[in-house]
N, C-alpha and C positions, 0 to 999 in steps of 0.2 A: 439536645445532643447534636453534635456537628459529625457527621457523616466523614467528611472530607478533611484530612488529616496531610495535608500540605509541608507540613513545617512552618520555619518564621521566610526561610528560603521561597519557598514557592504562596505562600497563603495573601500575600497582599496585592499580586497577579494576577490569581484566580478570584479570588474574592470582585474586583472590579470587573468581573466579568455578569455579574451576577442579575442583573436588570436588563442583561440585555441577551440574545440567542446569540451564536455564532452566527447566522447569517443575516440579524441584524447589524452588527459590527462590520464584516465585511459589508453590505448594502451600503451601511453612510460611508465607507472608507474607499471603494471601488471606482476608479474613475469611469466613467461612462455609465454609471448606476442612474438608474432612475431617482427622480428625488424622491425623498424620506420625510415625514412630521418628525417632529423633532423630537428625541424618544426622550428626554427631560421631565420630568414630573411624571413619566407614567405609572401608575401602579402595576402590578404585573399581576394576571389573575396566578392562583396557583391551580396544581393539576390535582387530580382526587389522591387520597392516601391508598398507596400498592402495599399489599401483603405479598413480601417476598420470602425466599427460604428460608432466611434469614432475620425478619423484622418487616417492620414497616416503611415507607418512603414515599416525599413528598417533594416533586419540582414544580416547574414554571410555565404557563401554556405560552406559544408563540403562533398568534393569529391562529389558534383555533384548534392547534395539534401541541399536545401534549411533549414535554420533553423532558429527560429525567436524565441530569448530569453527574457524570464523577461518580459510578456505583460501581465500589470495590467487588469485586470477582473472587477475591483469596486474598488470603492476609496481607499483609506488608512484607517484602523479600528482606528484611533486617536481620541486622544479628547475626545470630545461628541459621536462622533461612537464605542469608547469601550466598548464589551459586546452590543452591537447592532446588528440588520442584516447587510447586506453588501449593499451597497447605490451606485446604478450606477454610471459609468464614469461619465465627464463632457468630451466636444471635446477638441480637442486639437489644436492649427496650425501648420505648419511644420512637418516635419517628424519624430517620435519619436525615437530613438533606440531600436535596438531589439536582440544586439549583444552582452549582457551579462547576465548573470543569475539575478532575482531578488534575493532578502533575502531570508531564510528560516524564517517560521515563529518560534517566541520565543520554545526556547527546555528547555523540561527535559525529560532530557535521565536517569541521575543519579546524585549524588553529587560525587562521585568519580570516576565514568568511567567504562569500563568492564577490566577486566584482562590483564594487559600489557604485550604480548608477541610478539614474531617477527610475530607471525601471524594473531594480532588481530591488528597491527600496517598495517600490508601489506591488512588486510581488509581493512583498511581506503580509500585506493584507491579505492573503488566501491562504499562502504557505508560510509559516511566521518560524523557518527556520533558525535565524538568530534570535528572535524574541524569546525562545525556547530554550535558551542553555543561557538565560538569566530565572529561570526559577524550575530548572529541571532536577529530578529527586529518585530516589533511588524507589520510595513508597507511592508507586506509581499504577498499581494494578487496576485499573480503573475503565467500566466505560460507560458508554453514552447509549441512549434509547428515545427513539423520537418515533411517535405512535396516533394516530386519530385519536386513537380514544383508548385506556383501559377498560376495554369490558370483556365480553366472553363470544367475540366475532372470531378469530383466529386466522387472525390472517399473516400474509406471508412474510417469514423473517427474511432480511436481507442486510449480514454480517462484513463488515467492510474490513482490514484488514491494511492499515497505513503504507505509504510508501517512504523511501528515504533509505535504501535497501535494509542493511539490520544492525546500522547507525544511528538513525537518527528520523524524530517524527513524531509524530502523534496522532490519535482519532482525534483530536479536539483542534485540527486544521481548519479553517473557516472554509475551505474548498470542500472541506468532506461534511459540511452542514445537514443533518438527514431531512430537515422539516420541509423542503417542497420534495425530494420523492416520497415522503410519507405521504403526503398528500395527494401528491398525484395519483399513484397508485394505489391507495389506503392499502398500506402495506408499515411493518417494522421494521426500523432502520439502529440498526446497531453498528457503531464504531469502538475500536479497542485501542488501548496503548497495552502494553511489553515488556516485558527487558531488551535491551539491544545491546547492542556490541561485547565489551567485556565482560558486562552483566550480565547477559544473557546466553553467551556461548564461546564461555573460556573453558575448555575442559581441562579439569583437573583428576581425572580418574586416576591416570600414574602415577601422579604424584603423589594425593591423599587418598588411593586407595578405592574402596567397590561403592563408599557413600556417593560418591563423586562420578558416579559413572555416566551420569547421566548429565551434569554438570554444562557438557558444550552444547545441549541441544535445550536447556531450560528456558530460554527465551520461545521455544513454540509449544514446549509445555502450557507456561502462561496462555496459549492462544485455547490451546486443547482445555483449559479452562473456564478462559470466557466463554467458550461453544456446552461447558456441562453447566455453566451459566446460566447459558441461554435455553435448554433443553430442560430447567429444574424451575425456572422463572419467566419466560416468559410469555406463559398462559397469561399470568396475572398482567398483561402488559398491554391485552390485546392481538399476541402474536401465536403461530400456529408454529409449537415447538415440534413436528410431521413436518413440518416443509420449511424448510432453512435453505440457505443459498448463501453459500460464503466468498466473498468478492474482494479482488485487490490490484493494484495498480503497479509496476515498478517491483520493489523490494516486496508489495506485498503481494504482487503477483507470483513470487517466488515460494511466500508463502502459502498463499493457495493449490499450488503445487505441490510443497512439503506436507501439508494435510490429509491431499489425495494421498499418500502414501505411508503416512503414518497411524501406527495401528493403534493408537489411542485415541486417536479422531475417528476414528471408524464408527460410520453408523450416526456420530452426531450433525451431520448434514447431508443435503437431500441436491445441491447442484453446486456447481462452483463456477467464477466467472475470473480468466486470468488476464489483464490489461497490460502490455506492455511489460512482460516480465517475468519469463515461462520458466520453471527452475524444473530443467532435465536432469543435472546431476547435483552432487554435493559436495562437501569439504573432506576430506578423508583423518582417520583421528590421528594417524602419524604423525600429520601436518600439524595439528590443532595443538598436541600435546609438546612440539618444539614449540610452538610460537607461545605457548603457555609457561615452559620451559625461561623463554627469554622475556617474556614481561616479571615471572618472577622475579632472574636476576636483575633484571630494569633497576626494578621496586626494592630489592632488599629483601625479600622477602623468604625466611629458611623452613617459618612454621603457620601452622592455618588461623591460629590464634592472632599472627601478628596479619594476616590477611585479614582474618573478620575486624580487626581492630582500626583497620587503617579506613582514611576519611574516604568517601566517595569521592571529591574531589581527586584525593593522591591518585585512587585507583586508575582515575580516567588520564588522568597526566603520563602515568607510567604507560599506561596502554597505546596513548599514543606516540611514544618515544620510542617502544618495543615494534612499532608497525612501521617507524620511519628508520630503524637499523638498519643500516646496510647487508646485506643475505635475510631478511627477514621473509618469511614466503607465507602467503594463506590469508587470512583475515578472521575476526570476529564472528562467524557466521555458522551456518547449522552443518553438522557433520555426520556422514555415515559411522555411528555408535555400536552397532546392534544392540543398542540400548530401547532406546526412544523412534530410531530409525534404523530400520535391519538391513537397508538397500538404496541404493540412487534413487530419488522420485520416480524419472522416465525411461531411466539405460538399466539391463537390458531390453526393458518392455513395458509397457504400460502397469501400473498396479495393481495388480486383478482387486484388491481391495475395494478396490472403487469403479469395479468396471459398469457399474449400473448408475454411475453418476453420470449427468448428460454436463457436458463443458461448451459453454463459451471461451473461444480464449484469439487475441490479435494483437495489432502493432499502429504506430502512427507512422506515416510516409517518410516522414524526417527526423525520427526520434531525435539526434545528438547536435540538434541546434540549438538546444537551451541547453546546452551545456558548453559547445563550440564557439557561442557566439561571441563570448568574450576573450577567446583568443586572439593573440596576436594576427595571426593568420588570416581569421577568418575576415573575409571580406577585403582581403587586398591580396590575396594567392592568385598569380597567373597559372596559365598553363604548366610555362617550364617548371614554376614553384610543384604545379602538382604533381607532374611527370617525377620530381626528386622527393615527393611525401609518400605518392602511392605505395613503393617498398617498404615503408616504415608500418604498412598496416601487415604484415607478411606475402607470402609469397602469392596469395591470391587477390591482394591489391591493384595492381594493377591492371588486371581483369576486370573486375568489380568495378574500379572508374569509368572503361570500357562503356562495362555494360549499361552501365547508369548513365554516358552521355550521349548512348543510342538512346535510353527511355526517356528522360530527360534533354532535350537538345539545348532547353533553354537555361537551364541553371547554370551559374557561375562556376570557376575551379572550385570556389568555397562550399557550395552547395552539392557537386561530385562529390569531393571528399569527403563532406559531413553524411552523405548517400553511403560509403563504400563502408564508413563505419556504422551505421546503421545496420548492415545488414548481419550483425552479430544477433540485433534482436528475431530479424525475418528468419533467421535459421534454426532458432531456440523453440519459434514459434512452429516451424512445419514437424520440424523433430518433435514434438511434443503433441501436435495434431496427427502425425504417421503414426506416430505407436497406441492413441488413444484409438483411428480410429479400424486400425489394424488388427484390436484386441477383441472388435465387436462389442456387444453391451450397447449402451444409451450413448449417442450420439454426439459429436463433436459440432460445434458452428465457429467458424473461422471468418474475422475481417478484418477490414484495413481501413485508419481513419484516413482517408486522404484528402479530405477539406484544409486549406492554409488560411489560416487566422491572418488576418492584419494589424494583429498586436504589435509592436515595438517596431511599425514600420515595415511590417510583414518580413520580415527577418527570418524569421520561425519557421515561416510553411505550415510545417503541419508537424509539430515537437512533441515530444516527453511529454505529459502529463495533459496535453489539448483535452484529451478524452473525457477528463473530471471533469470541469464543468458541464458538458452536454450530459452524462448520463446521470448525474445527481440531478439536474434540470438546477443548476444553480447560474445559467449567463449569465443575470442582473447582476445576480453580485460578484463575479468574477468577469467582469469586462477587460480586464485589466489585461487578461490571458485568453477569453473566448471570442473576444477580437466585439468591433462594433456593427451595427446595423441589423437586419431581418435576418442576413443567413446562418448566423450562429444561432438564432432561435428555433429553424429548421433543424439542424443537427440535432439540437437539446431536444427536442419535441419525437424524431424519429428514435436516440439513443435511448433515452427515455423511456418510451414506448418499448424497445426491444428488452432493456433491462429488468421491464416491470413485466411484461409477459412471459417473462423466461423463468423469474423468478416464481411466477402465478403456476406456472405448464412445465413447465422444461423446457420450449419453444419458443425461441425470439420472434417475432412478431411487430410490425407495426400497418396501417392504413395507406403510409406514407413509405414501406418500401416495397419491393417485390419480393417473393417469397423466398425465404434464407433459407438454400439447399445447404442438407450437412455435408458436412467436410467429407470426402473420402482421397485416399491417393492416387485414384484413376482420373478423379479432373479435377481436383482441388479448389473445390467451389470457394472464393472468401467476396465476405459482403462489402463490397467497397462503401463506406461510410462518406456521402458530398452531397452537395445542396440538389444533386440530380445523383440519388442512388443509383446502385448497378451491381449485382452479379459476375464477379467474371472469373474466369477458371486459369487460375495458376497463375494471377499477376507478376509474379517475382521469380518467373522459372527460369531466368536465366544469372540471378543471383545461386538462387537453390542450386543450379547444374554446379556453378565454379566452387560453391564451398564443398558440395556431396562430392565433387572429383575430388579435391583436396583430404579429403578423409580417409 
């Protein structure tokens, strides 16, 4: 019996993946990776056979820990389930596979890519953005589990949650590889794929009525899935479904957000960790049911019949021709329902729902360099150049520059200005630690990577996504991005550390920092994250002053 239901589309993709781990792939593809034997002729042991809720299942060991790929969560979103909730398993007989990746669910990344260079090519290896929307599927429900061992230890789950906001991605990124923090920490490591964008959060309530009501927020349904997944299954895995920690990066830091406050997740996890991605507020349905309004007309579309009928492909075409209309406003993304979500995650207040949940949640010093750097601009902007940009960020632009070439004396114009837009993330982040820890309940920890990689020429600083390698403990195989030498092992080794004892306790912790005081708004303690850790209270307060004037 084949577990894993690809199509002809995605099956020849995943299938080559099958003898080897995600972080074996990235390991021999990674430049600066340490060398590999050569994985040709290996035989691959396999893992013991799990009794699931469902059936049975059987995957692959990788040096020693266990890993069980592609295990659908809830049926296939097809048919009559498109733009529906997610509809439990049915059982199964025999033993399913569990020794290849499922699909990533449908992508839009972009219509033509990000900037082709040898370095956004050697990205691919970790985040395989465009390899991804050649065999992405609608039949996507699927995730990943990498474990010591299946027995009846019960130890800590720890629920990753992709980035790529709620476009585009996958758990099955070679960066989100769980098998060295399973190990490190003998802990469980689960990654999810989704629905995203059209699929996931087109509301159609007004259109087709009270089935549909829920419709724009069914891509975090899916997630509230895999979490009754993991609460129903993952005893048999080796993991302790009492103590779950659900973690994300980016888009899926937004996620972990939307969780805290939705009342269907309630109860199925025990901490959450939010990386570069704090989602304070939401989409509102107004919005969501024009823009849903104007993909129909895109598409042709008068009846639900001739929706469910049309090819996944059309769908994603129209969607994104509807995003590029001129007056078009909003996006694909999770909205305030009173459906599925009754209220903003963080405005007015924190969500008493989860006020016993203790949060991790911080930012990278330069988050929008991996995304800037391929601009025109970047890296040839003078002064005068930024003097006439800083307005184009609004009215507290040029403040912001300001302040960033007092804290910064040494960065370029190019580096100001990739600072000033930054600080959209540093304000999501404090707003989001004020109202958590203003609510009282379990406690807030708050910091800031501000180590700079010398990846692509040290460019970067210290970007978007730096974080993933060090707290999966994956550098070796993400050198590409966690930059070369000793000191990114340091990072990986302290992040690590914090990640697995937070998950263990509620408490970050490590040997190798000093003691990570929680957040409060009397001194705003955040952990600065560098090769010489430190403590320091309210690094960013004079960003924080000029955007909190502005409000």
């Amino acid at each position: 019996m084949k577990f894993i239901n690809n199509s002809a589309k995605a099956g020849g993709a995943a299938l080559s993946l099958g003898v080897m781990s995600l972080g074996q792939i990235a390991f021999s593809q990674a430049p600066g990776a340490l060398d590999q034997p050569a994985l040709q002729g290996v035989v691959p042991d396999v893992t013991a056979v799990v009794d699931t809720k469902y059936g049975k299942v059987q995957g692959f060991k990788d040096r020693g820990i266990s890993e069980f790929l592609g295990l659908r969560y809830a049926k296939p979103p097809l048919g009559d389930l498109r733009f529906m909730p997610p509809e439990p398993l049915e059982s199964w007989a025999g033993i399913a596979d569990a020794t290849t990746l499922g699909a990533p669910a449908m992508q839009m990344y972009s219509v033509s890519g990000p900037k082709t260079t040898t370095f956004t090519r050697q990205m691919q290896s970790i985040f395989p953005t465009l390899a991804e929307e050649k065999f992405d599927n609608e039949d996507a429900l699927f995730l990943n589990v990498w474990t010591p061992d299946a027995d009846d230890k019960k130890r800590p789950v720890m629920v990753w949650f992709h980035g790529g906001g709620y476009a585009y991605g996958s758990g099955g990124w070679a960066a989100y590889d769980g098998r060295n923090l399973a190990e490190k920490g003998d802990v469980v490591v689960v990654t999810v794929n989704h629905r995203l964008n059209v699929f996931g959060y087109l509301y159609l309530g007004d259109k087709f009525g009270e089935d549909f009501a829920s419709s724009g927020n069914v891509g975090n349904l899916d997630l509230v899935a895999s979490l009754e997944w993991v609460r129903d299954n993952i005893e048999a895995f080796g993991g302790d479904p009492d103590n779950v920690t659900i973690m994300g990066e980016s888009g899926g830091g937004s996620k972990v957000s939307h969780m805290l406050a939705t009342p269907a997740a309630d109860g199925l996890f025990d901490k959450a960790i939010i990386q570069s991605g704090p989602g304070v507020t939401s989409g509102s349905k107004e919005a969501a049911a024009k823009l849903a309004d104007l993909f129909l007309e895109t598409a042709g579309i008068e009846t639900l019949e001739q929706l469910r009928a049309m090819p996944a492909e059309d769908i994603l075409s129209y969607a994104r021709e509807a995003l590029a209309t001129e007056g078009a406003t909003g996006n694909f993304s999770p909205i305030v329902d009173g459906t599925v979500l009754p209220r903003h995650p963080f405005i007015p207040a924190a969500p008493e729902q989860s006020k016993d949940v203790p949060i991790i949640i911080g930012w990278n010093k330069d988050e929008m360099t991996i995304f800037n750097a391929a601009q025109e601009w970047f890296g040839t902007l003078t002064d005068e150049g930024l003097a006439k940009m800083a307005p184009t960020l609004g009215a507290t632009g040029p403040a912001l520059v300001e302040n960033y070439r007092e804290m910064h004396p040494d960065y370029s114009p190019s580096h100001l200005f990739n600072s000033a837009m930054t600080a959209r993330f540093i304000q999501g982040t404090y707003t989001l630690g004020d109202q958590k820890a203003r609510q009282g309940g379990a406690p807030v920890y708050m910091y800031q990577l501000y180590y700079d990689t010398d990846a692509n020429d040290g460019v970067f600083k210290s970007p978007h996504t730096l974080d993933i390698p060090y707290m999966f403990n994956n550098v070796e195989e993400t050198r590409v991005l966690a930059g070369s030498g000793d000191d990114p092992l340091k990072l990986e080794a302290m992040m690590s550390d914090a990640w697995i004892s937070f998950a263990k306790t509620g408490v970050p912790s490590s040997e190798l920092l000093p003691e990570w005081t929680p957040y409060e708004p009397s001194e705003r303690a955040v952990m600065r994250f560098d090769v010489e850790p430190s403590v320091v209270n309210d690094p960013e307060k004079g960003a924080r002053e000029i955007l909190s004037a502005a409000n």
